[in-house]
C-alpha positions in Angstrom: -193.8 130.0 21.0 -191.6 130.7 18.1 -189.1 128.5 16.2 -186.4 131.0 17.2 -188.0 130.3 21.2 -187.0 126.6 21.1 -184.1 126.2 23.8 -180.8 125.4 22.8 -180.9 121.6 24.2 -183.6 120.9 22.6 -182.8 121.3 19.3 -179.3 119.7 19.8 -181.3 116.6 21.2 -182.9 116.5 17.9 -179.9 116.3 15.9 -177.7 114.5 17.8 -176.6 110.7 17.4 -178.9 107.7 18.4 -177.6 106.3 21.7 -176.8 102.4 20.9 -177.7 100.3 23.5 -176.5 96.4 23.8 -178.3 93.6 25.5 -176.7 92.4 28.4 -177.1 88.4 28.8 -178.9 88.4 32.1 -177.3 84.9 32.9 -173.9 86.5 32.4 -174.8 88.4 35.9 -176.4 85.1 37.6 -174.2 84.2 40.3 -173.2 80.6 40.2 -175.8 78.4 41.8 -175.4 75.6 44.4 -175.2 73.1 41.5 -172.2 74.9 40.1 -170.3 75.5 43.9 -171.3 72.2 44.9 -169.4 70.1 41.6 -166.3 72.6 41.8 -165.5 71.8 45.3 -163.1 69.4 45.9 -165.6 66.6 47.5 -168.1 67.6 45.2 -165.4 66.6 41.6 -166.1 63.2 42.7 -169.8 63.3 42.0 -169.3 62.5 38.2 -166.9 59.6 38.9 -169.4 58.5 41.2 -171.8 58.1 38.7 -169.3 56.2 36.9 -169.1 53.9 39.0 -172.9 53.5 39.8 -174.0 52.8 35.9 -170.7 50.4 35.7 -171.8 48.7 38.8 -175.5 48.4 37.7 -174.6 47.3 34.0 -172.2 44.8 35.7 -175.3 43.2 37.6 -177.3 43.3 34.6 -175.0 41.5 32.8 -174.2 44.0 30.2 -170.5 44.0 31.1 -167.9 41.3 30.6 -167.1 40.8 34.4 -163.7 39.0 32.7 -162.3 42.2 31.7 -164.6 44.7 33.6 -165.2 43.0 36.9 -167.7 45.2 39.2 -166.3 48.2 41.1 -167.5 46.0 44.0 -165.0 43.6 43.6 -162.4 45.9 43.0 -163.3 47.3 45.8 -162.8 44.1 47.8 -159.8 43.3 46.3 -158.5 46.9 47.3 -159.7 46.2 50.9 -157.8 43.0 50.8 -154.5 44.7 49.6 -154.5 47.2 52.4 -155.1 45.0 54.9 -152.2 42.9 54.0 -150.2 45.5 54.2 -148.6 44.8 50.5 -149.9 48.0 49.2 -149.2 50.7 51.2 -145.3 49.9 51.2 -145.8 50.2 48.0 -147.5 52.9 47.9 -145.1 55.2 49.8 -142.2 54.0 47.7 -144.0 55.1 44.3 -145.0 58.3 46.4 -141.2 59.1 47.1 -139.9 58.7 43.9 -142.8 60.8 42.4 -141.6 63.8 45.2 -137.9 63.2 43.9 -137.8 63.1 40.0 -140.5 66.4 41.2 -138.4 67.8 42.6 -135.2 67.3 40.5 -137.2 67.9 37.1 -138.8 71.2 38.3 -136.4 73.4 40.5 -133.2 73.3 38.0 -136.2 73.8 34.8 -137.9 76.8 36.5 -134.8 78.3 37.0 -133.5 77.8 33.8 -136.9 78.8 32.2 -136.3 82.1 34.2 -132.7 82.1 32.3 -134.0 81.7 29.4 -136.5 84.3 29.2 -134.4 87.1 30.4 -131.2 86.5 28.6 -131.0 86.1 24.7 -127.8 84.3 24.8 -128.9 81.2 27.4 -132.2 81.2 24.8 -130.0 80.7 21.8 -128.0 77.9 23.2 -130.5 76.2 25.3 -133.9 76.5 23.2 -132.7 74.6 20.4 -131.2 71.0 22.4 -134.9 71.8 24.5 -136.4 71.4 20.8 -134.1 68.4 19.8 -134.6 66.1 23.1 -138.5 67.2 23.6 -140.3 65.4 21.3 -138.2 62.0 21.9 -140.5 59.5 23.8 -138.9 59.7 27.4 -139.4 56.1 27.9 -137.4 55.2 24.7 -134.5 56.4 27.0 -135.4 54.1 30.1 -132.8 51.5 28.6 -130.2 53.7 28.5 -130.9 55.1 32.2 -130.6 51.4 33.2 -127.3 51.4 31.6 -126.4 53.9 33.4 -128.1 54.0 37.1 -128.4 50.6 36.9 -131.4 49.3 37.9 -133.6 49.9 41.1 -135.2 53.5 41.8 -132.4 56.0 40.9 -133.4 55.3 36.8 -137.3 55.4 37.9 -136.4 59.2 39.4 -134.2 60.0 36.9 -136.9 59.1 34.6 -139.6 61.3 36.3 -137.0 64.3 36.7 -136.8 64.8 32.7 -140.5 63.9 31.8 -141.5 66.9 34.6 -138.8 68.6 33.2 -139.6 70.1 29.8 -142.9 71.5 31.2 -141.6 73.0 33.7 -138.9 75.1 31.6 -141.0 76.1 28.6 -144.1 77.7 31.1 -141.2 79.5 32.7 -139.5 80.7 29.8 -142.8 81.9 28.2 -143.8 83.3 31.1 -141.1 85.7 31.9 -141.0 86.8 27.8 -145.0 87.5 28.8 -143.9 90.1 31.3 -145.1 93.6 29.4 -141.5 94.9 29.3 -143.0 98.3 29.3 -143.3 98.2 33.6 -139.6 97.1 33.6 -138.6 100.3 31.6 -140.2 102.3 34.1 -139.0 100.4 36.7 -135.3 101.0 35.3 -136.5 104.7 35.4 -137.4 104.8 38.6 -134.1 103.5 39.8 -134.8 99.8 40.2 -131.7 97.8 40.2 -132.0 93.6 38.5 -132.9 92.2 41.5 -135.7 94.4 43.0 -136.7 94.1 39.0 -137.0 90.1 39.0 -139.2 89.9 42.5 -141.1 92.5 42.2 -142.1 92.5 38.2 -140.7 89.5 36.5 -141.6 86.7 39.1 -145.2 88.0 40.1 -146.2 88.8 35.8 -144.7 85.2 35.3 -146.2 83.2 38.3 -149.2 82.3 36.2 -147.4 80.3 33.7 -145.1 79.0 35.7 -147.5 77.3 37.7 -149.1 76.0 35.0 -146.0 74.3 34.6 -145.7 72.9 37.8 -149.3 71.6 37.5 -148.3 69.6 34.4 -144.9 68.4 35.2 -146.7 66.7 38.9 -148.6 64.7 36.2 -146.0 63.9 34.6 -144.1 62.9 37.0 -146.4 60.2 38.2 -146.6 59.2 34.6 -142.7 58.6 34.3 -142.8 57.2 37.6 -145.7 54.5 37.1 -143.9 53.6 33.1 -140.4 53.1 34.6 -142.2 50.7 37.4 -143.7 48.7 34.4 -140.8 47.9 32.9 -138.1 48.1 35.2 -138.8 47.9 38.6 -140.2 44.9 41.3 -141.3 47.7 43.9 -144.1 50.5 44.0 -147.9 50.5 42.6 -146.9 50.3 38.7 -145.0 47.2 39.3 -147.7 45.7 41.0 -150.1 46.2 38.8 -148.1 45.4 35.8 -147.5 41.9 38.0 -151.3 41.6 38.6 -152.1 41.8 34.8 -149.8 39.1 34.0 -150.8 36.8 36.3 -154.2 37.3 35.0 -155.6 38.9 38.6 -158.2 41.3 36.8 -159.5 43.1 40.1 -156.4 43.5 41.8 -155.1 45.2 38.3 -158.1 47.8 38.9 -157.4 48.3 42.2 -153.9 49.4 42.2 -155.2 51.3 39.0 -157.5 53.6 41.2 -154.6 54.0 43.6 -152.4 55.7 40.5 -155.5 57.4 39.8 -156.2 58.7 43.3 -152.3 59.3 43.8 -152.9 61.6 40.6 -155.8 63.6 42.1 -154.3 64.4 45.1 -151.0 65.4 43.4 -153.1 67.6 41.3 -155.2 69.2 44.1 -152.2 69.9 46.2 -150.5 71.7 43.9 -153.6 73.6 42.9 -153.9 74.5 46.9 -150.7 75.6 47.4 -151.2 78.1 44.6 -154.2 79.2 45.7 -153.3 79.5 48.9 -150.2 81.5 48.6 -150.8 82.8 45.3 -154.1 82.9 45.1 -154.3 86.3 43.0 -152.2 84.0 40.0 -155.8 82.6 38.9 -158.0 85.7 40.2 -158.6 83.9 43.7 -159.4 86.1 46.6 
């Protein structure tokens, strides 16, 4: 066979370009294994704290801990026992709880909506971004006294409190959110004959969702923080009070038990907000 015989494809294979080919990770395709599902469940998140508690308790009984300051999770434990069953701290417990739900509440409905505001009109972003940059940064518990001057004290300055700490989370994810939105779909959605409204539900409020429930997720955090400081200082009701009562009366384990409440009350805060997203917006964080 001649040189002139070759076939066409031949002789292009010969000249044209290597084909790169990359290595693919083969763990990047590994499913996630029982390990993995079993720790980012919601029973199985407790396993590390778990084992927290098991090398504290053992180093306790070894005498490697100061039981002074550190008494054993045992103890605690008791003392946690013996505060339920006198009733004492679940009173407490579902006063702390409603305060929480109402400086929420207050601090996140008006800030969303506002953040909203602010993302789609220039002139509310003008005025309101720069007393959001002003007041953010000031210590909110710096302004506890002044709340006490002027709710007085008892509760309404302990919500008051929580409403602007979960406030400025709240309006910043929502602001940043909507200016996320690719304006690009609401051009064509203007095109199309879309009018504001159908615009905001059906573009805005879905591309922003996201980061405003980031948001949300923070400011519940926050709102048990504000909620537990202004108990500290200012109130004789609810879990922070009682634990601020226990450490100056030098009553170590009932401290760390009321301690583990605000932590637990924090956890389930947390993981009910991160439900209701998932259930009802599931597709937010790429749930299915």
């Amino acid at each position: 066979m001649t040189e002139s015989s070759v076939p066409t494809r031949d002789r292009a294979a010969e000249h044209s370009p290597p084909v790169v080919r990359y290595a693919v990770d083969p763990r990047a395709e590994r499913p996630p294994g029982r390990t993995f599902k079993l720790l980012s469940s919601g029973l199985g998140s407790m396993v590390p704290v778990l084992v927290v508690l098991l090398l504290w308790q053992a180093g306790s009984m070894a005498g490697l801990i100061d039981k002074t300051f550190f008494p054993a999770p045992s103890e605690c434990v008791r003392a946690l026992v013996a505060l339920v069953s006198s009733g004492e701290l679940l009173s407490n417990v579902g006063i702390t709880a409603q305060r929480i739900l109402l400086g929420f509440l207050l601090g996140v409905l008006p800030a969303t909506l506002l953040g909203i505001a602010m993302g789609r009109s220039r002139w509310v972003r003008v005025v309101i971004d720069p007393l959001i940059a002003i007041t953010y940064p000031i210590p909110v518990v710096a302004i506890l006294p002044l709340l006490l001057v002027i709710f007085g004290t008892g509760g309404r300055p302990i919500v008051v409190l929580a409403a602007i700490i979960s406030f400025f989370p709240a309006v910043v994810n929502a602001m940043s959110g909507v200016l996320q939105v690719d304006e690009r779909l609401i051009l064509m959605a203007r095109n199309l004959g879309a009018n504001r409204q159908q615009i905001l539900w059906k573009i805005i409020l879905p591309g922003a969702l996201p980061s405003i429930f980031a948001g949300i997720r923070l400011a519940a955090g926050l709102a048990l923080l504000g909620t537990i400081a202004g108990e500290f200082l200012a109130a004789s009701d609810g879990v922070g009070s009682m634990t601020w009562r226990y450490w100056q009366i030098y009553q170590i384990d009932n401290m760390y038990a009321t301690l583990a409440v605000i932590a637990a009350m924090g956890f389930v805060l947390t993981t009910v907000t991160l439900r209701v997203q998932r259930r009802f917006f599931g597709w937010t964080e790429g749930q299915k």
